[in-house]
C-alpha positions in Angstrom: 0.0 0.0 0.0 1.4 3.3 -0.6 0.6 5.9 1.2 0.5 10.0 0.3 2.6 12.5 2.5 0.5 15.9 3.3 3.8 17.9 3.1 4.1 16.6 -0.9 0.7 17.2 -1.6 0.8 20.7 0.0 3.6 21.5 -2.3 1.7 20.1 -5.4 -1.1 22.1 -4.6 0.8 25.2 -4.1 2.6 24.8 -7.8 -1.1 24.0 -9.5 -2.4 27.2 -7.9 0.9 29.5 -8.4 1.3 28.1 -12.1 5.5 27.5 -11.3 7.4 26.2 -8.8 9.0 29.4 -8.0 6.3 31.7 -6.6 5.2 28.0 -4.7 8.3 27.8 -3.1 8.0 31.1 -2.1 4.4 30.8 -0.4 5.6 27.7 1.7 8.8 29.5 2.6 10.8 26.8 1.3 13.8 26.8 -1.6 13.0 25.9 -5.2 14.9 22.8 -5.0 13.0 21.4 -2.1 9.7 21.9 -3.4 10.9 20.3 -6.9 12.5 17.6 -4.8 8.8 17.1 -3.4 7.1 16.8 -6.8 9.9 14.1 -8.1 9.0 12.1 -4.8 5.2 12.4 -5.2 5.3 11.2 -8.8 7.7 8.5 -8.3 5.3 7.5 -5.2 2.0 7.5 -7.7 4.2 6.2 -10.8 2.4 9.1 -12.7 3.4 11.9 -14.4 1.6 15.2 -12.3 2.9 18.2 -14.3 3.1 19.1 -17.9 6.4 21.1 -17.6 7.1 21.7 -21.5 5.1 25.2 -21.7 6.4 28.4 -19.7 3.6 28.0 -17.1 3.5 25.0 -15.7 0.1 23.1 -16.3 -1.3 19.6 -14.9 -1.2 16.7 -17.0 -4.9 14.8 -16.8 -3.8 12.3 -13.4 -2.2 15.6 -12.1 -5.9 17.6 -12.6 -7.3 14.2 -11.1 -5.1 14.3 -8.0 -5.7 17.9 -7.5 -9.3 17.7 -5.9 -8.4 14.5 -3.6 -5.7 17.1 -2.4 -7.6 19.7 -1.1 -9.9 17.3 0.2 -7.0 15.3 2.4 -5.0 18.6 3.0 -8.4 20.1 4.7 -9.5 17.2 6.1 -6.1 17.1 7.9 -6.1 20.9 9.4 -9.5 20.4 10.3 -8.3 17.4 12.5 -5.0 19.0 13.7 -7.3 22.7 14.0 -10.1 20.7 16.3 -8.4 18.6 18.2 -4.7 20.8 19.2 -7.4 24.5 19.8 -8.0 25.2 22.9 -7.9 29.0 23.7 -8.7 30.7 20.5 -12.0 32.3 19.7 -13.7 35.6 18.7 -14.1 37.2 15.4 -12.0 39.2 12.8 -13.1 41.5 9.9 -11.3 41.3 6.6 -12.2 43.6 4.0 -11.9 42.7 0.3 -12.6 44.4 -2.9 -15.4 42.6 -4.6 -13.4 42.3 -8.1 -10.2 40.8 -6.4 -12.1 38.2 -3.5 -11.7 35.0 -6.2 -9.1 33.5 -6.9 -7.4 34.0 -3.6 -9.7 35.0 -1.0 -11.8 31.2 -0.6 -9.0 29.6 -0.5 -7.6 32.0 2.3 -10.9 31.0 4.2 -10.9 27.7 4.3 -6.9 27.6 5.5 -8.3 29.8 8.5 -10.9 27.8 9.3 -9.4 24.7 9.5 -6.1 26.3 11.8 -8.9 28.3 14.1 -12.0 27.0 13.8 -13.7 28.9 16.8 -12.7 32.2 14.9 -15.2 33.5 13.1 -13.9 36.2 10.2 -16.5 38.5 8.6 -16.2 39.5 5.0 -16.8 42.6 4.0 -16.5 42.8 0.1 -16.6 47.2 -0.7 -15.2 49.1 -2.8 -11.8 50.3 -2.1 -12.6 53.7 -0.6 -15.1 52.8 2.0 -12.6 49.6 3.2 -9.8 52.7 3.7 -12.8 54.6 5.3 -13.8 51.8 7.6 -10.3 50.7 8.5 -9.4 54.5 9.5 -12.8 54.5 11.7 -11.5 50.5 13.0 -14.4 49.1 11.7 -12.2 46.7 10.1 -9.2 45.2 11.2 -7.6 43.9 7.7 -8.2 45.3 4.6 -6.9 44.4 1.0 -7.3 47.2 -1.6 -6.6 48.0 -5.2 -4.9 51.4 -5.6 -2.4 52.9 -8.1 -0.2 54.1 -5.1 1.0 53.0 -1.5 -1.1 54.1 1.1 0.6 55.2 4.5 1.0 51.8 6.9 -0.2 49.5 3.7 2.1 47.3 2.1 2.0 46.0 -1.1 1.2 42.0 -2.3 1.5 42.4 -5.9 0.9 44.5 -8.7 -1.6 43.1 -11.8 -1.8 45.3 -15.5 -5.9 47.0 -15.4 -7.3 45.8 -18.7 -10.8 47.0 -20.5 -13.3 44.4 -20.6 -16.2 43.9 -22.7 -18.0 41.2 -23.8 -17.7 38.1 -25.6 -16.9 38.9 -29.3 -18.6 42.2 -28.7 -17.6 45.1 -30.4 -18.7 48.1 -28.2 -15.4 48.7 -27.8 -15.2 50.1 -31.3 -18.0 52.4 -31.1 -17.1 56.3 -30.5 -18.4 57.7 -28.3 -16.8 54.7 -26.2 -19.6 54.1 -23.8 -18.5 53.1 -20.3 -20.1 51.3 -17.6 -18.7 52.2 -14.2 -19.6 52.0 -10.3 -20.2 55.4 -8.5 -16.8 55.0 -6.4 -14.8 52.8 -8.6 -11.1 53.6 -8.3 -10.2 53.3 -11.5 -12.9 55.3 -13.3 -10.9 58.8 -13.1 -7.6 57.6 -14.1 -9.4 55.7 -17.1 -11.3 58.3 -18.6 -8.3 60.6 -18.1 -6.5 58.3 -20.0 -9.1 58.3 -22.7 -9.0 62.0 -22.6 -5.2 62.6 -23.6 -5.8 60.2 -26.5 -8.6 62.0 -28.1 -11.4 59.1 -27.8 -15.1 60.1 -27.2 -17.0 58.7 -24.5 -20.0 59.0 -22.3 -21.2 57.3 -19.3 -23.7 54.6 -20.4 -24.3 53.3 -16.8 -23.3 54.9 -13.2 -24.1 52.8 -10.8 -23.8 51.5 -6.8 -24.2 48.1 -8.1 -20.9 45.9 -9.7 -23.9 43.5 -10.8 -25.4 46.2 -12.7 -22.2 47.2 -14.5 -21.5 43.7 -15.5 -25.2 43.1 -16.9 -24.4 45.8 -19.1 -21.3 45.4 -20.2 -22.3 41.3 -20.7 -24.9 42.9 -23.0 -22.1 44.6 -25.4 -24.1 47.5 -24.5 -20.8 49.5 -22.8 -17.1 48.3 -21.6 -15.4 49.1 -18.6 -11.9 48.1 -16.8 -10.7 45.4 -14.4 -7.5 43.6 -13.1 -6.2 41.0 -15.3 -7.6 37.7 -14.2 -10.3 38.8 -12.2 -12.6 39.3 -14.7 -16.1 36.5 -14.2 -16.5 34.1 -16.8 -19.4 35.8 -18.9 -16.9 38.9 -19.5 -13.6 39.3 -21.6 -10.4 41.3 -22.0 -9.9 43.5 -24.5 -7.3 42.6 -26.2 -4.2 45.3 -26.5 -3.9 46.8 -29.8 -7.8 47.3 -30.2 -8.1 51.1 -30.1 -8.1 51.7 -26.5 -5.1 53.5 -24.1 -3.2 51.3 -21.8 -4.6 51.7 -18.4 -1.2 50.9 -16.1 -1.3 48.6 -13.5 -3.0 48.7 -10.0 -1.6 47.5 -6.6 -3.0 45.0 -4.3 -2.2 46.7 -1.0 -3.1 45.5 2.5 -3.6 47.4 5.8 -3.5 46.8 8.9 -1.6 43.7 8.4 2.3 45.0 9.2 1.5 46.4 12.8 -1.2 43.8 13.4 -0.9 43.3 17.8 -3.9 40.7 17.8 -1.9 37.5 16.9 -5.1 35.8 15.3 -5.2 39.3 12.9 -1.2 38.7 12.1 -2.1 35.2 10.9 -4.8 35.8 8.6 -2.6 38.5 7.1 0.1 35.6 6.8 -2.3 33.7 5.5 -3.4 36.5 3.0 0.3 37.3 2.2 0.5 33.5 1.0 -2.2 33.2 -0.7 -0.8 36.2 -3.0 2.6 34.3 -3.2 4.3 37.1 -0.8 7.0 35.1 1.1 6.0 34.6 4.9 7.9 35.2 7.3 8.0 32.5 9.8 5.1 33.5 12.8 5.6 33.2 16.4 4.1 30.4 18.6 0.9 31.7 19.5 0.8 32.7 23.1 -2.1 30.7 25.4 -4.5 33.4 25.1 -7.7 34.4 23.8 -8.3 36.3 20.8 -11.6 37.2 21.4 
């Protein structure tokens, strides 16, 4: 019978959700080398090859996509054990605030690895836009914040920076109307810099929707009716990146900043922001052994 190590499986899942070994050695806080070393292991154990490593990003071969979701499910069901039976002390609640367009990939994932470490913790999330999560972090409303900004905020530090790209529909083609028509939230961050953008290269446009509502703006974009902006990879499903050379200015790139996590004193708050740093692929540094406490 042979039997599958966590600490391999951890590391595979890490390189199927980072796309490489290197930004998944760098969420484990382990060298390249070892987490390769890893992968060999696992495959030799299964007799399978896991990962298609011929293309620049690596991609899982058809048993590696099979062995993916018994992962998770063994990784989870193991910190769920180890979370139930080794808490004893830690409870209460935590706030962390997300901007709706950025809370997939990363965020679930982020959840679940929380849950299952401090089960008796319960974390709210609070999905805004990125103005009122600076507004209600300022006020401690909210403890730990993520936020997508062009610049660095005082006390925030940065987890990555992702290219802003339009978005339209499908095979649409209301990015080629003039006036452009835009579809935008009231306090969407990235609306002024956009249209300033569009401004200094001489393209008409007019506001087709102004709205509170992120579903509303994606209904009508979805329709082809107007386009609007979003970070790369974080667009849903029924919506589609303009591609570059269409027309339309390059919009930059945004940070993904978070607050509240580098002077964090509540040791449950440091370790979701660990957890968040991860999740991002931001190297961890190693935490402290939490103190017999409560957090609540």
């Amino acid at each position: 019978m042979r039997n599958l190590d966590t600490t391999t499986l951890r590391s595979f899942m890490a390189v199927a959700d980072h796309g490489g070994v290197t930004r998944a050695a760098a969420t484990l806080n382990l060298t390249q080398s070892a987490v390769s070393m890893q992968l060999k292991r696992l495959e030799e154990t299964l007799g399978l090859a896991l990962l298609d490593r011929g293309n620049r990003r690596v991609t899982l071969t058809p048993a590696g996509e099979q062995l993916l979701g018994y992962a998770r499910r063994m990784i989870a069901l193991n910190d769920e054990a180890v979370g139930r039976l080794t808490d004893t002390v830690w409870e209460g609640e935590v706030t962390l605030g997300v901007p709706h367009d950025i809370v997939y990939p990363v965020i679930p994932r982020v959840l679940q690895q929380f849950n299952a470490a401090f089960p008796r913790v319960k974390v709210n999330l609070n999905s805004s836009h990125t103005t009122e999560l600076r507004r209600a972090h300022d006020k401690g409303e909210v403890e730990l914040i993520l936020t997508t900004e062009a610049e660095v905020g005082p006390g925030a530090e940065t987890l990555g920076e992702v290219p802003l790209r339009w978005i339209g529909a499908p095979g649409g083609s209301a990015f080629r109307q003039r006036p452009l028509r835009l579809a935008y939230c009231r306090q969407c961050v990235f609306r002024a810099g956009d249209i300033a953008r569009l401004d200094a290269a001489g393209i008409d446009w007019e506001m087709a929707v102004e709205s509170e509502s992120d579903r509303t703006v994606e209904a009508t974009v979805s329709a082809d009716l107007a386009v609007t902006s979003m970070l790369e990879g974080h667009a849903p499903p029924h919506l589609e990146q303009i591609a570059p050379g269409e027309g339309l200015p390059d919009l930059g790139h945004q940070k993904i900043n978070m607050y509240g996590g580098g002077t964090a004193r509540d040791e449950i708050i440091a370790r979701l922001a660990g957890m968040v740093r991860q999740g991002f692929g931001v190297s961890p540094a190693r935490p402290a052994a939490p103190r017999a406490v409560s957090a609540s």
